[in-house]
N, CA, C and O atoms as CSV, one atom per row, in Angstrom:
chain,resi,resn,atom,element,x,y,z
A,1,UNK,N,N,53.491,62.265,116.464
A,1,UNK,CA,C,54.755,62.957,116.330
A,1,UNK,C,C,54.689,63.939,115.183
A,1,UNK,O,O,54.272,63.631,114.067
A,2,UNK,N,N,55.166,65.254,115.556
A,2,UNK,CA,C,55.610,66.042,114.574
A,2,UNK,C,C,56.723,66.112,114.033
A,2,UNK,O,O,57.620,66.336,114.846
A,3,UNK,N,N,57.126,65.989,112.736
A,3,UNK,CA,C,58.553,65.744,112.470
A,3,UNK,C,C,58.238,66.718,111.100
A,3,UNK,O,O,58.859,66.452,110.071
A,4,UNK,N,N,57.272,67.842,111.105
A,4,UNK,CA,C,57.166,68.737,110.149
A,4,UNK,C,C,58.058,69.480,110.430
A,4,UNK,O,O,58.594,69.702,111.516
A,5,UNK,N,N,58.357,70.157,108.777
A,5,UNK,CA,C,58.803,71.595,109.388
A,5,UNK,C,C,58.294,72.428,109.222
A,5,UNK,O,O,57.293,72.492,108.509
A,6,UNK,N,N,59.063,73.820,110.126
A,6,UNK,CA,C,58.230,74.693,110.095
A,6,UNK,C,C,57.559,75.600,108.427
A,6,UNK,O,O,57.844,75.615,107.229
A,7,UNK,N,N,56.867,76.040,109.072
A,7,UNK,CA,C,55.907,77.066,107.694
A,7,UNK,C,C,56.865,78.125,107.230
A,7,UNK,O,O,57.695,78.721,107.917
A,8,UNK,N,N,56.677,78.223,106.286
A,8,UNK,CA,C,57.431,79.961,105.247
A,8,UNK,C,C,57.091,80.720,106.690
A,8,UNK,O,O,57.949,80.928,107.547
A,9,UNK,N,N,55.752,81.081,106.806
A,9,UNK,CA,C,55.423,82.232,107.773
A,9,UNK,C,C,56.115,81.889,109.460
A,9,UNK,O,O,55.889,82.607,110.434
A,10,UNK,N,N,56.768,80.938,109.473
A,10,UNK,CA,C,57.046,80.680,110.684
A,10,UNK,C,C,58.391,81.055,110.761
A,10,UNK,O,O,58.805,81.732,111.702
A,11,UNK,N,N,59.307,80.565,109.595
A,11,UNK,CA,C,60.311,81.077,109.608
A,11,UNK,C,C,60.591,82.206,109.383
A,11,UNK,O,O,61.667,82.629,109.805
A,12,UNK,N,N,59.450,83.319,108.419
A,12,UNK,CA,C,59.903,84.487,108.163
A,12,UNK,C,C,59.849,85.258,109.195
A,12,UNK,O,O,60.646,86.185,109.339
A,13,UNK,N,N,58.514,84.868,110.407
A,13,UNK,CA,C,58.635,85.314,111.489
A,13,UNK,C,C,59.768,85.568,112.762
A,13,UNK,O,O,59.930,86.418,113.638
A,14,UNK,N,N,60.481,84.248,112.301
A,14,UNK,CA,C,61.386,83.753,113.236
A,14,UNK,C,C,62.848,84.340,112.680
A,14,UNK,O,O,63.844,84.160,113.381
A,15,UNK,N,N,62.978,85.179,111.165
A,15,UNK,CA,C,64.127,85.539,111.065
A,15,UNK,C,C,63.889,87.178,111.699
A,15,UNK,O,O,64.719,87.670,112.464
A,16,UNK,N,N,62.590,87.953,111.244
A,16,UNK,CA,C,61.767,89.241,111.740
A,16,UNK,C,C,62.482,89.354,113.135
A,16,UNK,O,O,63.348,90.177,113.433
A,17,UNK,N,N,61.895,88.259,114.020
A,17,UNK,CA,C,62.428,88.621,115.730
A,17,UNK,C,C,64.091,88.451,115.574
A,17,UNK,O,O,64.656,89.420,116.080
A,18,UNK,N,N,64.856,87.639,115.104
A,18,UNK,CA,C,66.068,87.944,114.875
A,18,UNK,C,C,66.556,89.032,114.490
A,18,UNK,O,O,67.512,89.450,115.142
A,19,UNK,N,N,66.156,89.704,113.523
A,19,UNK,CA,C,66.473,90.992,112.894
A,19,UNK,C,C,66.105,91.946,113.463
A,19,UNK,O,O,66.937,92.852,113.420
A,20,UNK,N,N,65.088,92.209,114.073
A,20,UNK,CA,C,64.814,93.136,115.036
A,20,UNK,C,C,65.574,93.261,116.473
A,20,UNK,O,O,65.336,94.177,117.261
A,21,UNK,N,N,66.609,92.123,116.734
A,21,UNK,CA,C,67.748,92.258,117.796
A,21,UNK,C,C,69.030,92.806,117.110
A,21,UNK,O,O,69.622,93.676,117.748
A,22,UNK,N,N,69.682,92.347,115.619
A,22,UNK,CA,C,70.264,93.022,114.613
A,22,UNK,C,C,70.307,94.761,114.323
A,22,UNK,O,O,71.246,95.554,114.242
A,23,UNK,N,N,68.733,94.926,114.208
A,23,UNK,CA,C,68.908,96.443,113.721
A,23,UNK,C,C,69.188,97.130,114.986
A,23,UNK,O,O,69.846,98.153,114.797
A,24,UNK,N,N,68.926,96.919,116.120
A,24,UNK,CA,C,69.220,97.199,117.093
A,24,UNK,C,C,70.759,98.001,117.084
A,24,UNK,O,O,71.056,99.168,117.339
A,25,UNK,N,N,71.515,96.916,116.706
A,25,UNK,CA,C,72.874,97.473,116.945
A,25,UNK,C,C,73.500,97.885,115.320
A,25,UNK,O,O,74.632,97.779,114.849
A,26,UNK,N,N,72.961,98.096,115.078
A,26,UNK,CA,C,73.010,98.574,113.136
A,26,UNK,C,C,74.221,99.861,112.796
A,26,UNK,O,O,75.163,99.888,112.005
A,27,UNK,N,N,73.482,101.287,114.197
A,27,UNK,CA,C,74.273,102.115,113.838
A,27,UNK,C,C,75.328,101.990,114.137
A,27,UNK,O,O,76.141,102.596,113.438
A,28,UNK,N,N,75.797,101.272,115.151
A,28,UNK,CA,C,76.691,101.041,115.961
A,28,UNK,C,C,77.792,100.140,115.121
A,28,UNK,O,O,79.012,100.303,115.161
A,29,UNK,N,N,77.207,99.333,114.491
A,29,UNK,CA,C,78.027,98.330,114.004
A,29,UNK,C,C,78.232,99.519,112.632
A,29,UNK,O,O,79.446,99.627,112.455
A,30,UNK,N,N,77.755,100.074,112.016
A,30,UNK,CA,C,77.960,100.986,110.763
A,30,UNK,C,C,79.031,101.731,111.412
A,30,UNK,O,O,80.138,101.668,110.877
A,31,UNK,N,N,78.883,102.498,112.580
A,31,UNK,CA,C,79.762,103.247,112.848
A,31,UNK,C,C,81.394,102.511,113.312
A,31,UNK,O,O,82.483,103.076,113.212
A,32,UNK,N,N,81.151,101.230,113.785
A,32,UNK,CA,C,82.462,100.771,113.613
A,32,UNK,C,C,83.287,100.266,112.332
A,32,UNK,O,O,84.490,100.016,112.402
A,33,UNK,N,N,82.472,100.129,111.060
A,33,UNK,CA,C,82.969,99.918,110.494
A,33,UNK,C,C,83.368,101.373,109.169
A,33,UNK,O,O,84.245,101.355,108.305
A,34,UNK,N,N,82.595,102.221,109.400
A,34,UNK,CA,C,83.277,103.838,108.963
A,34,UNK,C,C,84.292,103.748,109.548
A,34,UNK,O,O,85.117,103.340,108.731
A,35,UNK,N,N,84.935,103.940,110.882
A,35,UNK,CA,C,85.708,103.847,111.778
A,35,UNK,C,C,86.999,103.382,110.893
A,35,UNK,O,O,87.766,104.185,110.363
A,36,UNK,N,N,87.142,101.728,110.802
A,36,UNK,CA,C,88.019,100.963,110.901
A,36,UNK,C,C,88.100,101.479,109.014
A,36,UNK,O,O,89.202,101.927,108.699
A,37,UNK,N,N,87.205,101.434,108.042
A,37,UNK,CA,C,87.506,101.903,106.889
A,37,UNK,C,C,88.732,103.328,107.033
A,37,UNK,O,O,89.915,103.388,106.697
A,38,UNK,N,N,87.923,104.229,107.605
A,38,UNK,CA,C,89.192,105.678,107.656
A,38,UNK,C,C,90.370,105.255,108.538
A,38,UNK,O,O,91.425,105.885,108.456
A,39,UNK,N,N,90.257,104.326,109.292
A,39,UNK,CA,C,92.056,104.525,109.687
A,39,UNK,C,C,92.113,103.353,108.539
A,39,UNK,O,O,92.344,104.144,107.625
A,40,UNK,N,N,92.085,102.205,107.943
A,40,UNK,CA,C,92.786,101.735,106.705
A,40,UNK,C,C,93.194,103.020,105.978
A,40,UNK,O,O,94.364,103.293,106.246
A,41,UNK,N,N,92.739,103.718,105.319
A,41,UNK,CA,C,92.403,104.898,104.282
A,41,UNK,C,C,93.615,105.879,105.410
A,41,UNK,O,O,94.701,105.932,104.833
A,42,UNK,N,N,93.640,106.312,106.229
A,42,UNK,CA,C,94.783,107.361,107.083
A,42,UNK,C,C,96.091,106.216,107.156
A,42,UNK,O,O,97.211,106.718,107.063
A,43,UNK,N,N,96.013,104.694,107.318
A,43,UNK,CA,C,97.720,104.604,107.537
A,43,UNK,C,C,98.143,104.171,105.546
A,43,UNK,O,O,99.330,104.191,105.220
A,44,UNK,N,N,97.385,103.933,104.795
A,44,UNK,CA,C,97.869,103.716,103.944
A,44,UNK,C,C,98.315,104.741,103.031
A,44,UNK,O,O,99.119,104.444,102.147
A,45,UNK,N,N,97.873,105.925,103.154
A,45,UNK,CA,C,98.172,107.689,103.214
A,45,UNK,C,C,99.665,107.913,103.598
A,45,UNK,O,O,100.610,108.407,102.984
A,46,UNK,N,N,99.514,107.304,104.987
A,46,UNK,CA,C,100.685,107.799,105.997
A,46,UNK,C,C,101.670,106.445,105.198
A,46,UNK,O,O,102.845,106.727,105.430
A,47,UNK,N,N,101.607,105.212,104.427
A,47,UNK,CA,C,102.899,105.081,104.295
A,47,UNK,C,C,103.242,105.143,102.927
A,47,UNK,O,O,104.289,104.661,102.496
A,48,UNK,N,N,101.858,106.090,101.769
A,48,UNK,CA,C,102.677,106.442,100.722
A,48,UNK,C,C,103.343,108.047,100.871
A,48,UNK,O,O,103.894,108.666,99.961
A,49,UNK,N,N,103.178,108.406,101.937
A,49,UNK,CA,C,103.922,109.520,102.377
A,49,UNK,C,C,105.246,109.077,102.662
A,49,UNK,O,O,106.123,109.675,102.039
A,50,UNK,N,N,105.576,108.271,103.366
A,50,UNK,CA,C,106.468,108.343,103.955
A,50,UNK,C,C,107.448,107.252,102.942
A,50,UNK,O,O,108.639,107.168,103.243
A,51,UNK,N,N,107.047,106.615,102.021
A,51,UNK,CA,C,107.564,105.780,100.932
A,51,UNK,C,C,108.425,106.855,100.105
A,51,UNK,O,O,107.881,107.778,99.499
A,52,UNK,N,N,110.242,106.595,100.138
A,52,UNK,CA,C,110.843,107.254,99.228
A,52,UNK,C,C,111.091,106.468,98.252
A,52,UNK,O,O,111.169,105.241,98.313
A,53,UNK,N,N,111.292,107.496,96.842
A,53,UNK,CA,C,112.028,106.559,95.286
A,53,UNK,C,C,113.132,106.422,95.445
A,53,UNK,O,O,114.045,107.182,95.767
A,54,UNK,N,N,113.039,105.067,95.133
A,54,UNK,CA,C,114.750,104.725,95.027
A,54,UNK,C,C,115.566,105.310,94.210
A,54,UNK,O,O,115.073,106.313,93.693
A,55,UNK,N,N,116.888,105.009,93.818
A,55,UNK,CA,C,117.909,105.827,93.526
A,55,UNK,C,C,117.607,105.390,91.929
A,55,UNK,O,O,117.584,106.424,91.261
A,56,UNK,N,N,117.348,104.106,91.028
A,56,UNK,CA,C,117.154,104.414,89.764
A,56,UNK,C,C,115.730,104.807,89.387
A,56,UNK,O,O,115.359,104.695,88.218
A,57,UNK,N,N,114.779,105.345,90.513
A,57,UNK,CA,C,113.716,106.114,89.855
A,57,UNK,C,C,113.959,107.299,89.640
A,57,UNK,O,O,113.338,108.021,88.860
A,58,UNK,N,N,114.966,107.629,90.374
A,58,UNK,CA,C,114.915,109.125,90.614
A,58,UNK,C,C,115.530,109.595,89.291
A,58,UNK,O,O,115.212,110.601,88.656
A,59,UNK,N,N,116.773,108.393,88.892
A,59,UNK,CA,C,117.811,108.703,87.565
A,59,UNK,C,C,117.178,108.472,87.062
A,59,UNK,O,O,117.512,109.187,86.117
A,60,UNK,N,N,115.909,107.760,86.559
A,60,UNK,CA,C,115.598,107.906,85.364
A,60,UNK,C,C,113.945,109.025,85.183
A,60,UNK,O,O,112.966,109.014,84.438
A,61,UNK,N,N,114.292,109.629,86.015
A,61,UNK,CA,C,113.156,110.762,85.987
A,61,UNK,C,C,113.876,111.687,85.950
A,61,UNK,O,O,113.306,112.727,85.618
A,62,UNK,N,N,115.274,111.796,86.223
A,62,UNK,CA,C,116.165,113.149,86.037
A,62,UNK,C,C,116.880,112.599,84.977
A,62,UNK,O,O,118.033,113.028,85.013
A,63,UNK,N,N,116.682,111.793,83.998
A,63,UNK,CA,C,116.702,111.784,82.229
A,63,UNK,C,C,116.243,112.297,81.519
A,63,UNK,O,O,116.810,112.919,80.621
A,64,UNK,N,N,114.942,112.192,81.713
A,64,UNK,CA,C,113.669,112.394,81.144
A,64,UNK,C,C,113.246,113.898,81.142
A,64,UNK,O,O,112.441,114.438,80.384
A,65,UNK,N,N,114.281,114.692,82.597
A,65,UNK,CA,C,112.912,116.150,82.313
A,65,UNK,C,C,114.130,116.768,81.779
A,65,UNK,O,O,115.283,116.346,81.872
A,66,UNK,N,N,113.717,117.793,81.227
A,66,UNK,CA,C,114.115,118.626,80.068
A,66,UNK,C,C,114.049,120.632,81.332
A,66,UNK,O,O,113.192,121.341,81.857
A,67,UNK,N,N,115.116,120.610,81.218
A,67,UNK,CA,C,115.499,121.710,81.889
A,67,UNK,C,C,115.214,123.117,81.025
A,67,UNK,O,O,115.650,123.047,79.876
A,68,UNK,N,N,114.610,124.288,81.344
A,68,UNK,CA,C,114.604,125.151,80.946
A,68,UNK,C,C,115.942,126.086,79.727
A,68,UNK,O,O,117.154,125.897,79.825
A,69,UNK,N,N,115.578,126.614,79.150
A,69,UNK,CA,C,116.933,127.273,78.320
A,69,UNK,C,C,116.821,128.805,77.983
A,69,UNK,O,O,115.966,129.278,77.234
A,70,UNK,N,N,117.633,129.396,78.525
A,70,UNK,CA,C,117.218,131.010,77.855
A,70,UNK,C,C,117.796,131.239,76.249
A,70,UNK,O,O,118.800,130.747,75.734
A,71,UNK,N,N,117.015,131.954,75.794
A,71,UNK,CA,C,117.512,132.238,74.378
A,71,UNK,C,C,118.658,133.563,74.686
A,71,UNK,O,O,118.563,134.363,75.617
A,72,UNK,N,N,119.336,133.548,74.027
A,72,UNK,CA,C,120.482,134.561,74.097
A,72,UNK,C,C,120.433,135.670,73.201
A,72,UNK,O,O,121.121,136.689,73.248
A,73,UNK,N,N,119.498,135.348,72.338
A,73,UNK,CA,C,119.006,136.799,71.417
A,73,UNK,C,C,117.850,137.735,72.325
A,73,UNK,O,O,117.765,138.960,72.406
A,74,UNK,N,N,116.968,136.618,72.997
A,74,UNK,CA,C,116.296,137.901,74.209
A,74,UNK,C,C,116.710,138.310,75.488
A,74,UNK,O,O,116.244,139.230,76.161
A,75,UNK,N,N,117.753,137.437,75.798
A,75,UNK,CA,C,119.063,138.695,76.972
A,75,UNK,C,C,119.920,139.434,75.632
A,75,UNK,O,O,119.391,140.529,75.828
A,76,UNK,N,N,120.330,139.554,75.085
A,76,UNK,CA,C,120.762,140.659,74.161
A,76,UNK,C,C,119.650,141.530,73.975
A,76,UNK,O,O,119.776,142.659,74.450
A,77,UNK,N,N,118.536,141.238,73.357
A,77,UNK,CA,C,117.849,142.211,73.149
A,77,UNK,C,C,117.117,142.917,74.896
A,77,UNK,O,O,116.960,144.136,74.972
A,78,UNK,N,N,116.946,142.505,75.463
A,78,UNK,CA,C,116.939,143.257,77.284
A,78,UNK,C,C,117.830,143.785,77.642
A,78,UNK,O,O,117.532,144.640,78.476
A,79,UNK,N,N,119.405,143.685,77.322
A,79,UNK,CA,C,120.011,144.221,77.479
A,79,UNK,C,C,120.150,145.642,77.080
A,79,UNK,O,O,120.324,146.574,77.864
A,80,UNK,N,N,120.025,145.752,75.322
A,80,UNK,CA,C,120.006,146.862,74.724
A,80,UNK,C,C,118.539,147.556,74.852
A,80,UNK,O,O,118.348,148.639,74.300
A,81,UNK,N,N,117.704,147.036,75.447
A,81,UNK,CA,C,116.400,147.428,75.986
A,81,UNK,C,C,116.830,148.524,76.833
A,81,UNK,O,O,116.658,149.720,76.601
A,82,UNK,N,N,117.517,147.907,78.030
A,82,UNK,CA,C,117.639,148.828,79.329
A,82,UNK,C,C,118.737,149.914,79.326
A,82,UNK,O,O,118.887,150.933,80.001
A,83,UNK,N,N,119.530,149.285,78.227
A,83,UNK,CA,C,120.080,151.007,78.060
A,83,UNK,C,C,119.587,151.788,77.338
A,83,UNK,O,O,119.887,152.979,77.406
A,84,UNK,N,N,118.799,151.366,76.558
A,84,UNK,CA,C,118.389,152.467,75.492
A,84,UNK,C,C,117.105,153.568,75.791
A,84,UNK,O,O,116.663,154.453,75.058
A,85,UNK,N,N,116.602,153.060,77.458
A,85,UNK,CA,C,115.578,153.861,77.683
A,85,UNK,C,C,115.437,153.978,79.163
A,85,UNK,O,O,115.227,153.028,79.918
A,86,UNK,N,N,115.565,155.165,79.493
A,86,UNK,CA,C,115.660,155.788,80.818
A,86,UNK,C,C,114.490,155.150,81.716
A,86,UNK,O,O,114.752,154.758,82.853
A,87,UNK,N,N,112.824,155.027,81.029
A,87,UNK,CA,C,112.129,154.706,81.974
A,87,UNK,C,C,112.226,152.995,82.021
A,87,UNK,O,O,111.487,152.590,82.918
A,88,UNK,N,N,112.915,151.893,81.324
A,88,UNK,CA,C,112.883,151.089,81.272
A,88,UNK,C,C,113.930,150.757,82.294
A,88,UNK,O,O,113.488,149.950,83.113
A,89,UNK,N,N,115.483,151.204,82.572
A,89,UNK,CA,C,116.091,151.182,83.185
A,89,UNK,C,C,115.421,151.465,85.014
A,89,UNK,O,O,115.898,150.958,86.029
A,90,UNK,N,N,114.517,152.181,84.951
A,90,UNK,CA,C,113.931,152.260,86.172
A,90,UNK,C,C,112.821,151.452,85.955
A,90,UNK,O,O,111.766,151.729,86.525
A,91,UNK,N,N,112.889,150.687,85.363
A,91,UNK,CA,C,111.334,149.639,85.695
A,91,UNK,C,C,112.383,148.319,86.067
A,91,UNK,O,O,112.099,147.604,87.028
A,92,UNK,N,N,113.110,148.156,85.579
A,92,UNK,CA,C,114.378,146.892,86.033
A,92,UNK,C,C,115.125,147.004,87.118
A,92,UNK,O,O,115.806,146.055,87.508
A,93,UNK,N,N,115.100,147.970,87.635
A,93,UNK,CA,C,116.016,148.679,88.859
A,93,UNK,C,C,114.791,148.719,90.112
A,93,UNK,O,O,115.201,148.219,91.159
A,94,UNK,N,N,113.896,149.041,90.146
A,94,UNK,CA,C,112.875,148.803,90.541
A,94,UNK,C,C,112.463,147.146,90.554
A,94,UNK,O,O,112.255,146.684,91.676
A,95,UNK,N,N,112.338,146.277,89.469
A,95,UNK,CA,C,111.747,144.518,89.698
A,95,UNK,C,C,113.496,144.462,90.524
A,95,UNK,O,O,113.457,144.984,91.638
A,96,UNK,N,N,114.156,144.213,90.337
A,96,UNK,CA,C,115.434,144.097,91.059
A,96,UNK,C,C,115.401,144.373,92.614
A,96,UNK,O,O,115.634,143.587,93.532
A,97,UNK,N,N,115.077,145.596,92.653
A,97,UNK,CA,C,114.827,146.047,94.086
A,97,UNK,C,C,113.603,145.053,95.016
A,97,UNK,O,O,113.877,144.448,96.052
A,98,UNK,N,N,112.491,145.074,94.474
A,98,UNK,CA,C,111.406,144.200,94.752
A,98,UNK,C,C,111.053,143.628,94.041
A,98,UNK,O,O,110.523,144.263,93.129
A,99,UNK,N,N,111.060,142.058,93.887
A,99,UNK,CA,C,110.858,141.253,92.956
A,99,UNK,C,C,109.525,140.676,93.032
A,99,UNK,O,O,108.815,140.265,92.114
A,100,UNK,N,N,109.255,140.722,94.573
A,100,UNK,CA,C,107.263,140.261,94.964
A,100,UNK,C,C,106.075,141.221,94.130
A,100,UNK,O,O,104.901,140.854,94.097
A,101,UNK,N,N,106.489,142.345,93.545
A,101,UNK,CA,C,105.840,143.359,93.643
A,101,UNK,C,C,105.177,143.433,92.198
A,101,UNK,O,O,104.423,144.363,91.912
């Protein structure tokens, strides 16, 4: 009776023919799992898109920002700018007219 087991070389052989039915389907199995990675990666996209802030994130982010301010000494001084000079008055009359430009 044999009640050995098998040899290193028997088994390494014996995992070889296994693995060689494995690589077989390698790309295949790679490519399903690229696959199933990008739609995880596309719906979890799609539901921080579609995720709105609630109503005290929003108040306390419209605390926090700091709104623009014009100084009132440089509309006074634009003011007395544009009357005081003919070609300036046509450079403002002109951005007025077309503002893309």
């Amino acid at each position: 009776m044999k009640d050995e087991k098998p040899g290193i070389k028997q088994q390494l052989q014996s995992i070889a023919s296994k693995g060689s039915g494995i690589t077989r389907y390698f790309w295949i199995v790679f490519i399903c799992l690229i696959a199933v990675l990008y739609g995880y990666v596309f719906l979890k996209i799609n539901d921080f898109m579609n995720t709105a802030p609630t109503t005290t994130q929003v108040s306390n982010n419209l605390k926090t920002t700091t709104f623009p301010t014009i100084n009132q000494d440089v509309v006074n001084a634009l003011y007395t700018l544009q009357n005081n000079s003919v070609s300036v008055q046509a450079l403002f009359n002109q951005a007025r007219s077309n503002p893309f430009q």
